[in-house]
Each structure stands twice: as structure tokens, then as C-alpha cells.
C-alpha positions in Angstrom: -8.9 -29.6 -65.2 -7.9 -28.5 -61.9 -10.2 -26.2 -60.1 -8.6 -22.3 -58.8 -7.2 -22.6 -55.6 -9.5 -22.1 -52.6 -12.4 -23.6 -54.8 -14.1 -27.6 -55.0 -14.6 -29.7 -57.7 -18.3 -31.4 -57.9 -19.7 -34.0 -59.7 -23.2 -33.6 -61.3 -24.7 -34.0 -64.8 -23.9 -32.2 -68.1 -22.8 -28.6 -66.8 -20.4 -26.3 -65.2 -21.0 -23.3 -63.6 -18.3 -20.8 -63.1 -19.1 -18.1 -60.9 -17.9 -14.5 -62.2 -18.2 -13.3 -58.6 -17.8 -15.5 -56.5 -18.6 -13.0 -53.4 -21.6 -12.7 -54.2 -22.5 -16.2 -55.4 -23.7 -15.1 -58.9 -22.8 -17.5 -61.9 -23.8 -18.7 -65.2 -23.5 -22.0 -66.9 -20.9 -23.0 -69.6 -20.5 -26.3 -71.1 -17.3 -28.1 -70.1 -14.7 -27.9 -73.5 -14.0 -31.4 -74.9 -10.3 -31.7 -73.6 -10.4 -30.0 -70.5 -11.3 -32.8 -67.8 -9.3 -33.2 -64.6 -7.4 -36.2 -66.0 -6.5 -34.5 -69.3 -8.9 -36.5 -71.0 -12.0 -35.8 -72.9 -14.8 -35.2 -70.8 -17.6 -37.7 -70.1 -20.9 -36.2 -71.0 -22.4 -37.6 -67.9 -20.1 -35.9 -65.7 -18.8 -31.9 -65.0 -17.0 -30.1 -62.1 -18.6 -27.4 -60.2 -16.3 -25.1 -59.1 -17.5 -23.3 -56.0 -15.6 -21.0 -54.0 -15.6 -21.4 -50.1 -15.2 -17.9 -48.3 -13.8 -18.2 -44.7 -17.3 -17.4 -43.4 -19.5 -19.1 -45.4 -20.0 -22.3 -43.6 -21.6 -20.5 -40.6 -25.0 -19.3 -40.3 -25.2 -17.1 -37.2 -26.8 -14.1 -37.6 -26.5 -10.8 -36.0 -29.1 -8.1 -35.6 -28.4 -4.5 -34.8 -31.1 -2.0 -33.7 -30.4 1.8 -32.6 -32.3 4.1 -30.8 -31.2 8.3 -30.2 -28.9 10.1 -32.4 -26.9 9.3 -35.2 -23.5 9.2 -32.5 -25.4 6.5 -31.7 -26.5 5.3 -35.4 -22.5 5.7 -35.9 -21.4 3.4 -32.7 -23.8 0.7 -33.6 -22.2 0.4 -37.5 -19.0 0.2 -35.6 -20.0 -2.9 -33.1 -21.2 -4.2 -36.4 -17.9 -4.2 -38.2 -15.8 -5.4 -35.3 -18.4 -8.4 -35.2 -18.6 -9.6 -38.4 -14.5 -10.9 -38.7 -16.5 -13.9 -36.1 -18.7 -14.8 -39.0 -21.7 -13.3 -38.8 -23.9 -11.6 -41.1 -26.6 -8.9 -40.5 -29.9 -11.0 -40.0 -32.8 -9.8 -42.8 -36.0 -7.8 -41.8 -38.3 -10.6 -39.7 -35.6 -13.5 -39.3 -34.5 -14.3 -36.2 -31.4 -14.0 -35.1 -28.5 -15.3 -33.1 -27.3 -12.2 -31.7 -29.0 -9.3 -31.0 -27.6 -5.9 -30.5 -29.4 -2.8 -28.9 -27.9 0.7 -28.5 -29.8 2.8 -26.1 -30.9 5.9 -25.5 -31.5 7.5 -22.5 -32.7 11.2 -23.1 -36.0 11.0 -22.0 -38.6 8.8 -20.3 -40.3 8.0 -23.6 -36.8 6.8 -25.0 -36.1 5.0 -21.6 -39.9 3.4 -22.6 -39.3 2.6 -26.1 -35.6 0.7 -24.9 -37.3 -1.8 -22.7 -40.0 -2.3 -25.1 -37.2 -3.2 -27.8 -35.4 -5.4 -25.6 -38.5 -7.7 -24.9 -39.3 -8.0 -28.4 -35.8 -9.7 -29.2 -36.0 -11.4 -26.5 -39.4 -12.5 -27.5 -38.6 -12.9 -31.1 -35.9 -15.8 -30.6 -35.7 -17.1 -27.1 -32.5 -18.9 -27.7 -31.1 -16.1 -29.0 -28.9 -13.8 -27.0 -29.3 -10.3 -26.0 -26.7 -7.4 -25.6 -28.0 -3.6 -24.8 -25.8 -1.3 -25.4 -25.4 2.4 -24.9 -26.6 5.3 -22.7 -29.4 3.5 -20.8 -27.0 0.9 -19.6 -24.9 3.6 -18.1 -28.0 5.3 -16.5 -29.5 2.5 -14.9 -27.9 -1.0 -15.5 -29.6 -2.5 -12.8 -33.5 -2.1 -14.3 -32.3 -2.9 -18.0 -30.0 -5.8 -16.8 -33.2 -6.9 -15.0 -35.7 -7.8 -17.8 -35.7 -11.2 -18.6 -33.6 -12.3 -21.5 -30.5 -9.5 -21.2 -27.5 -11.7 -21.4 -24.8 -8.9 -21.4 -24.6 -5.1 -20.7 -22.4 -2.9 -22.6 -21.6 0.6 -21.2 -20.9 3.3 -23.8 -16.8 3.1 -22.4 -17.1 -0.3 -23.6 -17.9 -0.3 -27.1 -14.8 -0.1 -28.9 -13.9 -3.3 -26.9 -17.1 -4.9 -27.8 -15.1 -7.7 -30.1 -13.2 -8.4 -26.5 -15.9 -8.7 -24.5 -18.6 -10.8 -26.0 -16.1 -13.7 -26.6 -16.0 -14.2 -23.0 -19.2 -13.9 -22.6 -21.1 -15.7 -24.7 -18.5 -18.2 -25.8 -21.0 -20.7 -27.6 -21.5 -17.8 -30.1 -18.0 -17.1 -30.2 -17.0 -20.6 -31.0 -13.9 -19.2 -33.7 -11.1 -16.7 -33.7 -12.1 -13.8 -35.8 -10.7 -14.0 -39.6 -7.5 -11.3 -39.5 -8.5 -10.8 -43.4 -12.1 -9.0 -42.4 -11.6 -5.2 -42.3 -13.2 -3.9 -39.0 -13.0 0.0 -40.6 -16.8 0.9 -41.5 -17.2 0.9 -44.8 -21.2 0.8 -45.1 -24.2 1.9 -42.6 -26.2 -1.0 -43.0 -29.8 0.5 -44.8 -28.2 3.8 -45.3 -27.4 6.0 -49.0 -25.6 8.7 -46.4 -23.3 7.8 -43.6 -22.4 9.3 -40.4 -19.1 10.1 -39.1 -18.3 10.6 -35.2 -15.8 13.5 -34.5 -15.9 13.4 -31.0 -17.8 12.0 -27.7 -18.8 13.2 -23.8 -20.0 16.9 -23.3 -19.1 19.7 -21.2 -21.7 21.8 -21.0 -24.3 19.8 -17.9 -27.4 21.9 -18.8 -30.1 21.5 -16.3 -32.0 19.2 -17.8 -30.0 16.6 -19.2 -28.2 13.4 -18.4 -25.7 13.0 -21.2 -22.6 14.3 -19.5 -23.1 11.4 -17.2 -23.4 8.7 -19.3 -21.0 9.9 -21.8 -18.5 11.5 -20.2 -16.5 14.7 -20.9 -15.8 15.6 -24.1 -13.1 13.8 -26.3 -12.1 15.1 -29.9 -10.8 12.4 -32.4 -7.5 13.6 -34.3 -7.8 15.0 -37.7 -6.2 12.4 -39.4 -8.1 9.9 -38.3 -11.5 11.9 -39.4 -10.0 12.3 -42.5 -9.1 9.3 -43.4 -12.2 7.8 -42.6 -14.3 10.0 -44.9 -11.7 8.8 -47.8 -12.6 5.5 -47.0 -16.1 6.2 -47.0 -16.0 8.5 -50.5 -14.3 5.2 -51.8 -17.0 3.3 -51.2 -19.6 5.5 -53.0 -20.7 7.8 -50.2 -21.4 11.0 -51.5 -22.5 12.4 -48.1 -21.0 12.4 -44.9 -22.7 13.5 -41.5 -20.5 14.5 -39.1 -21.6 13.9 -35.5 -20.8 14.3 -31.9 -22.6 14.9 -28.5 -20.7 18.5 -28.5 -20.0 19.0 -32.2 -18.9 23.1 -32.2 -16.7 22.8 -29.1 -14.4 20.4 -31.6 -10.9 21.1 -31.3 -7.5 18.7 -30.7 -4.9 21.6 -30.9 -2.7 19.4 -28.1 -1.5 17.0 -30.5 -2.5 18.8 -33.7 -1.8 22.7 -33.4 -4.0 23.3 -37.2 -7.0 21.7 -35.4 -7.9 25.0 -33.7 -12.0 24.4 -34.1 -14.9 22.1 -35.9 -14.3 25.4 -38.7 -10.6 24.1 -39.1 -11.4 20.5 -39.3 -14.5 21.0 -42.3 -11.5 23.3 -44.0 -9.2 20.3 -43.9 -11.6 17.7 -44.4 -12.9 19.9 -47.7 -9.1 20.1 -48.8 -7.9 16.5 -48.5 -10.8 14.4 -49.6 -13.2 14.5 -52.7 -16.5 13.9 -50.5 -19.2 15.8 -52.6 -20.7 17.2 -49.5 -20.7 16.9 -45.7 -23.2 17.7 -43.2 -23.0 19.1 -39.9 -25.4 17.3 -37.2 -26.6 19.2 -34.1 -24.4 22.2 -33.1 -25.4 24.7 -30.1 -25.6 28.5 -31.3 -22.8 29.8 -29.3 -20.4 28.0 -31.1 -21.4 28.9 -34.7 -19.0 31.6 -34.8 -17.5 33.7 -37.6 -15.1 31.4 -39.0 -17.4 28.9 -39.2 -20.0 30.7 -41.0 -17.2 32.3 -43.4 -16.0 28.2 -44.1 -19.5 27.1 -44.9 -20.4 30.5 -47.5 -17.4 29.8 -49.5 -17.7 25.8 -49.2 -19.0 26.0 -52.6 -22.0 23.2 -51.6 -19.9 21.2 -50.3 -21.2 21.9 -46.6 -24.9 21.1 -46.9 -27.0 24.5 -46.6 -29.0 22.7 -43.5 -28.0 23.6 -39.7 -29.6 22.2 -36.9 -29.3 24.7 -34.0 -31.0 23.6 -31.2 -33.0 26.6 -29.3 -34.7 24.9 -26.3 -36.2 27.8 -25.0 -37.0 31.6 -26.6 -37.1 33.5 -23.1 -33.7 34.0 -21.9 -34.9 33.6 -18.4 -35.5 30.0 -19.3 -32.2 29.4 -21.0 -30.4 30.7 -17.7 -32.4 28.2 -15.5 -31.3 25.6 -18.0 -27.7 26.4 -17.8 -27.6 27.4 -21.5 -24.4 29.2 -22.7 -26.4 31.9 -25.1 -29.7 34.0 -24.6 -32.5 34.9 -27.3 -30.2 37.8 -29.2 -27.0 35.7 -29.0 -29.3 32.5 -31.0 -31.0 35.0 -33.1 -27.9 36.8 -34.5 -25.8 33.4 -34.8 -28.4 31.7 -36.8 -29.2 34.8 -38.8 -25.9 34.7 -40.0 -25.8 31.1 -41.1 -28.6 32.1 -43.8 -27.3 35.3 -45.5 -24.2 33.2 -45.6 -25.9 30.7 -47.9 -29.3 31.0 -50.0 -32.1 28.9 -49.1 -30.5 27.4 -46.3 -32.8 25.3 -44.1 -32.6 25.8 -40.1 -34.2 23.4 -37.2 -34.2 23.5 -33.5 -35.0 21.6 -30.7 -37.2 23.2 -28.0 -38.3 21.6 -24.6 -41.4 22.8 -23.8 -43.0 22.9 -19.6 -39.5 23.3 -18.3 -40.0 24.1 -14.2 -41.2 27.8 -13.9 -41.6 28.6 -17.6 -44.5 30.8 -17.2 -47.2 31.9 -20.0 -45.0 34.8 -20.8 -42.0 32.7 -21.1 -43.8 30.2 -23.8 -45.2 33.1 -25.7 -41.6 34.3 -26.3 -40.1 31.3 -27.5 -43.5 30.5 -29.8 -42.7 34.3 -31.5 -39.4 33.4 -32.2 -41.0 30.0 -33.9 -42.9 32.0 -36.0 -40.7 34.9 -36.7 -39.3 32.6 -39.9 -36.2 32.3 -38.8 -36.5 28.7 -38.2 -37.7 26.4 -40.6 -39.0 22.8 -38.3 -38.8 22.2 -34.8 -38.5 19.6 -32.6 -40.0 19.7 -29.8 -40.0 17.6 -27.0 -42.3 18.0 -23.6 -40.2 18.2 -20.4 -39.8 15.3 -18.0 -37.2 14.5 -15.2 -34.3 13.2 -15.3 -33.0 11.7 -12.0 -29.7 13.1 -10.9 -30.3 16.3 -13.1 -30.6 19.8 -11.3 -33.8 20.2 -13.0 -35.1 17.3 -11.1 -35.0 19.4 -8.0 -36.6 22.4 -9.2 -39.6 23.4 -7.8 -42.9 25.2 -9.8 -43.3 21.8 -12.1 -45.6 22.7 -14.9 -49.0 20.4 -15.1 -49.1 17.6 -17.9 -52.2 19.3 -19.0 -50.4 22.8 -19.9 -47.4 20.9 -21.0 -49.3 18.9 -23.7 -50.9 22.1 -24.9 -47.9 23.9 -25.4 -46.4 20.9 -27.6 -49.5 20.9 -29.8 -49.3 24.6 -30.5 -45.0 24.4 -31.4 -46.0 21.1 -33.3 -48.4 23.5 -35.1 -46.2 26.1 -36.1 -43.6 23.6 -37.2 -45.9 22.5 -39.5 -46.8 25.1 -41.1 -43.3 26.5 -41.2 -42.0 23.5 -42.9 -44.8 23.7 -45.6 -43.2 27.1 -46.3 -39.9 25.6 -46.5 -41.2 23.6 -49.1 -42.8 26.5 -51.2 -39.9 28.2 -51.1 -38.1 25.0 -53.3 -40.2 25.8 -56.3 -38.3 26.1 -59.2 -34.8 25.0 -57.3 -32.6 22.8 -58.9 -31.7 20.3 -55.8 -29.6 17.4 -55.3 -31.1 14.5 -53.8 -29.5 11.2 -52.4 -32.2 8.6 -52.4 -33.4 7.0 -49.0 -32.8 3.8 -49.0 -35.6 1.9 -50.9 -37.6 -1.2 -49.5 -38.3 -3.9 -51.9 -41.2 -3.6 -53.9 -42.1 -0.3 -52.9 -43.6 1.9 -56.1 -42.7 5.2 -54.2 -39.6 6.4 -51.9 -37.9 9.8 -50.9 -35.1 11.5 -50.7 -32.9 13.7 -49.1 -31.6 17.6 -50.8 -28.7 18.8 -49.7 -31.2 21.4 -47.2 -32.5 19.0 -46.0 -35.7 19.2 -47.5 -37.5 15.6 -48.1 -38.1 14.8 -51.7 -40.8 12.2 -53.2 -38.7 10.6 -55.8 -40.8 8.2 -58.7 -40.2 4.5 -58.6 -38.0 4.7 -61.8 -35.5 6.4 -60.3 -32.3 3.5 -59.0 -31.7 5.8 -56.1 -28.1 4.1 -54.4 -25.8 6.4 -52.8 -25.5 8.9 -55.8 -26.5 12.7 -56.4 -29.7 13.1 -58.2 -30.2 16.3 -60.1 -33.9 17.3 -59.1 -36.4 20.1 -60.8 -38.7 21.2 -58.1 -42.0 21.4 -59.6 -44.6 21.5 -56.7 -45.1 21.3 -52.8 -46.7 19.3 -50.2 -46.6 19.5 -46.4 -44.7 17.0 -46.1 -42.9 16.9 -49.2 -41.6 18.3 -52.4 -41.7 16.6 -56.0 -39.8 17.8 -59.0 -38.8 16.1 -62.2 -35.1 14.8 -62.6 -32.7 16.9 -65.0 -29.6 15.5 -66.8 
């Protein structure tokens, strides 16, 4: 009985066990038929073949793992390294092993993410000392020279350098890289490791250099991926059971690529053609600044028929328009408030958050009091809010009148405050909605996990419930801060 091709014959004692998918290494045992041994005889009773299938990868053990810090660009990126990794043999290292190779994609927005980068990078390094250490990502753009300094970095990777990841480390660390990469291994992402919803990047760099912030430096200006490209992706991603989609960028509402494709005129055009060639149940637009929610993007969305997720995340920053001029923001108070009023009479019970940087130089009492009447006019429905803090090389650096830690803390607490509260009211409002959920993804053992409705709203879903990457039909039957439960309906 000669075994399949690719597979091994070994000996052992009364049984076979034929593996029924051999991918995933799960088998049962079956008796070998009288008749069937290798030399066309009868088999001896002391004596059956094992077939087991070798993959290409399966005599290595090297393990990668992959952390992420910042946005979901970023959350995006590091899936990408991931997949143009793995053709070298290795596989993602499990919660608490150590690993071979460790990945870390930075952010760089604030001090505190600067803080919790370093902090990262020492524990891997700490974690296996003969491992090896790459960080990756905005940070290493900012200031290579202080992360490349801690003990235990092996290799920088600058956000230009990413796609060429699968070139570079070879070189670099060639005791890792010990075998060419198997040409049969896919490097298209086709799952975000942890993940029931997966992110999509449409574009990169910004143009915009508010006052405040570093990201134009250490991403560049903005670049626009073509259409077909986007498009093809998400089929590749609805074929592999994703029934949501983010769709991210630094600079999402300034998409456009009408050079090379005259149809994709805006981010409105690209949702229309995205909604017209692919069967994705829903997409969901990430961060987008107020002045480019425009009419045609708002009439897309009403008449998406769900299939754009009735959440928006429309970052405000600041309430007093003289603030928003000293930050170099394209839009004052009216021009947000009419843009985002629009976005929900286009769609009931759609959910809006914003970001708001509180103590920005000069913002005076009057200036706070502003944007905390806009927080609570109910127009926005969570904020995130983040206390100012330089950013060298940033205009706002330089700016005199700094506001004390003291006031800045208090403001924060108050904003945190109303977010609360505003959210809880989100949360009434869901009472007696039918929503569809897409479970988080659920950690062994755990008796309770959440969800995710299509508004964004955060659903406590009972053990029972499989969860995966598919739409749950949810009753809402009560609310929490926090949370909403419901009951699920067929």
C-alpha cells in the first residue's frame, strides 16, 4: 500500500491513522484492510503504516510575535509584515511563549505612546534574550537614535520600509533567515491574527500638518491606493469569512486617485464601487476629519442600505474655533456642527465620536467651556480625549501661554465625564433595536465576551453564543454604562 505522495510510511503496532486534514493535523484511526499492505500482501497484525503528511514548513519551529501600538493603519501594516514573513516558516508565537522573532509597530502620537513603546520593547527583550528584536513604525521615524538605543533592538524598520520588510530582515538577521521563502505561501492578508473584523488601508501620509501633530513627518504626504487594488482585497477578505471591513488611512476623506483612475473622484466614489463589486455585508469608515464629509458622501452612506456601518468617528479637537485656527484645522465649530449633523438625519441611530485635545497653548476657560457645550449638546455620542503635550519639531512646540498640568488634568476629567454619561445614553437609546453584532474575538475559557453592532455600540454577548466572524441577530433588552445586552433572534 503505497502512501499519497508528499506523505511517510511508519511502522508502529496494530493501527493506521489517516488524517482527514492534514493542515491541521486532525485524524482518526482505522484498522488497516486485510490485503492492502505495501507488498500486496496481507497485513501483519503487528505491523501498520502511518501516513503523515510533511508541509513545507513543518519541520521548523521559529516563532514570530507581532505586537501593535496606534491606529488600526497601523493594526493593518503589522498583519501585512506578518504575511510577507510567514512564506520563511514561521508561525505566530501563542499568548506567553517566547519567541524567535519579535515584531513591534510603533506609535509615536504622544509622549505616553512614545512611553508605552519603549516599555514594550524591553519586555521582549526581556522575555527571550536570545531572541531578536525589530521596532517598526512611526517612533522609528521620529527618533531612531533613542529606540535603536535600548538594549536588545536588533533592527529598525522605518514606516517607508515595511512593504520591504521580507527583503530586509534576511540580511539582517540571517541565522533566522536560514531558508528561501516557500513561493507556494500567499503573502495577501487573508486573516488579522485575534481579529472577527479586519481592516483595510486605502491610503497613507497626510497633508494637512496641524499644529500639534507629528504624523506628516513620519508618514509622509498622502498616497491613495488604486481602486482595484482596494477592491480586490475586500473580495479576498469576504472570501475568507469577513463580514466586516474597516477601511483606514491617516487622511481617509481626502481619498481620491483620479490620475490613473478618472471614476475614483473621492473616498464617496470608492465606498460606491467597493458596495457595487463585492458582497462585503458591511464596511466601516475609521477616522475622517469633518470638512471632508461632504454631500455625496453623506447621500452614499443614507442609501447604503447598512452596508456602511451607521458609526462615524469625526474627530473635533477643539469646540472654540479660535482654538481650531491656532491648530491649523481646516473647519470651525459651525462647519463640524453642520457636517456631523448631517451624518445622523442621514441614518437613524447612528453613533458619532470625536477626538478632543484638551490644554492646547492659550486655550483659555472660555475656550474649554465651548468645546465642553458642544460635548454635551448630544450631538456626539463618546469622546476621546487626550491631554496636550509637545511634540518636538511641531509648531505647537513653540507656542507660548502653555497651560499648567494641573488645569490640564482637570479639564480631561470633566470631558472624560461627559463622555460617560453620553455613552450610557447611547446605550439607552438601543432598547428595543434589533442589532447585528460580530463577536470579539473570544479568549479560551472565558464564560462571557462582547461584541461589536454595526454603531458601534459594545454588546455583552452569553458564553453559548460561537461568536466567529459572522453577523449575530441581537434583541436589545437592557443597558449598562458600558454595555448593552439583548437576547439573540433567528
Amino acid at each position: 500500500m503505497n502512501p499519497p505522495e508528499g506523505w511517510g510510511t511508519v511502522p508502529s503496532r496494530n493501527l493506521s491513522y489517516e488524517f482527514d486534514e492534514p493542515n491541521r493535523g486532525v485524524g482518526h484511526r482505522k484498522p488497516i484492510p486485510k490485503g492492502e499492505g505495501q507488498s500486496g500482501k496481507e497485513s501483519s497484525p503487528s505491523r501498520i503504516h502511518i501516513w503523515l503528511y510533511s508541509r513545507p514548513m513543518a519541520e521548523t519551529t521559529k516563532k514570530i510575535a507581532l505586537q501593535t501600538l496606534g491606529c488600526r493603519l497601523n493594526q493593518y501594516e503589522t498583519e501585512k509584515m506578518a504575511a510577507e514573513l510567514y512564506p520563511f516558516g514561521f508561525r505566530r508565537a501563542e499568548p506567553g511563549e517566547k519567541a524567535d522573532l519579535y515584531i513591534i509597530n510603533t506609535c509615536t502620537v504622544t509622549h505616553r505612546a512614545d512611553s508605552d513603546c519603549r516599555q514594550m520593547v524591553k519586555k521582549a527583550a526581556r522575555e527571550n534574550p536570545n531572541g531578536k528584536v525589530v521596532v517598526a513604525g512611526c517612533y522609528v521615524d521620529n527618533d531612531p537614535a533613542l529606540i535603536g538605543g535600548i538594549s536588545g533592538v536588533h533592527v529598525l524598520i522605518k514606516n517607508k520600509e515595511k512593504e520591504r520588510i521580507a527583503s530586509i530582515l534576511p540580511s539582517q538577521l540571517p541565522d533566522l533567515f536560514d531558508r528561501e521563502p516557500d513561493s507556494s505561501c500567499s503573502t495577501n492578508i487573508t486573516d488579522f491574527h485575534g481579529h472577527n473584523r479586519a481592516w483595510l488601508k486605502v491610503s497613507d501620509g497626510c497633508n494637512q500638518w496641524c499644529s500639534f501633530c507629528i504624523i506628516p513627518t513620519v508618514r509622509g504626504r498622502l498616497r491613495n491606493r488604486p481602486v482595484n487594488d482596494i477592491v480586490s482585497e475586500v473580495s479576498s477578505l469576504v472570501a475568507n469569512g469577513y463580514n466586516e471591513i474597516v477601511l483606514t488611512g491617516v487622511h481617509l476623506g481626502h481619498y481620491k486617485n483620479r490620475q490613473t483612475e478618472p471614476q475614483a473622484k473621492n473616498l464617496a466614489s470608492l465606498c460606491r464601487m467597493i458596495l457595487d463589486r463585492t458582497e462585503v455585508k458591511r464596511i466601516r469608515l475609521s477616522s475622517i476629519e469633518p470638512q471632508t464629509v461632504r454631500e455625496e458622501l453623506v447621500q452614499v452612506y443614507a442609501e447604503s442600505a447598512g452596508r456602511i456601518c451607521r458609526h462615524m468617528h469625526i474627530p473635533l479637537q477643539s469646540g472654540s474655533s479660535r482654538i481650531l485656527k491656532l491648530m491649523q484645522r481646516p473647519y470651525d465649530q459651525n462647519t463640524y456642527i453642520k457636517r456631523v449633523t448631517a451624518v445622523k438625519e442621514a441614518q437613524p441611530n447612528t453613533i458619532v465620536g470625536a477626538d478632543v485635545i484638551v490644554g492646547f497653548p492659550g486655550e483659555t476657560d472660555a475656550d474649554f467651556g465651548q468645546t465642553k457645550r458642544l460635548a454635551e449638546s448630544g450631538l456626539i455620542d463618546y469622546l476621546h480625549v487626550f491631554s496636550y503635550s509637545d511634540r518636538p519639531g511641531t509648531p505647537a512646540s513653540q507656542m507660548s501661554d502653555k497651560i499648567s498640568p494641573e488645569v490640564i488634568k482637570e479639564r480631561n476629567a470633566i470631558l472624560s465625564e461627559i463622555s460617560e454619561r453620553n455613552r450610557a445614553k447611547a446605550h439607552l437609546r438601543q432598547v428595543g433595536e434589533r442589532l447585528e453584532v460580530i463577536a470579539e474575538h473570544r479568549k479560551p475559557h472565558d464564560r462571557e465576551f462582547f461584541g461589536v453592532a454595526d454603531n458601534f455600540i459594545k454588546v455583552k454577548l452569553s458564553w453559548e453564543i460561537d461568536g466567529g466572524k459572522r453577523l449575530i441577530p441581537i434583541r436589545v433588552t437592557a443597558a449598562c454604562d458600558e454595555f448593552v445586552v439583548g437576547m439573540v433572534e433567528n
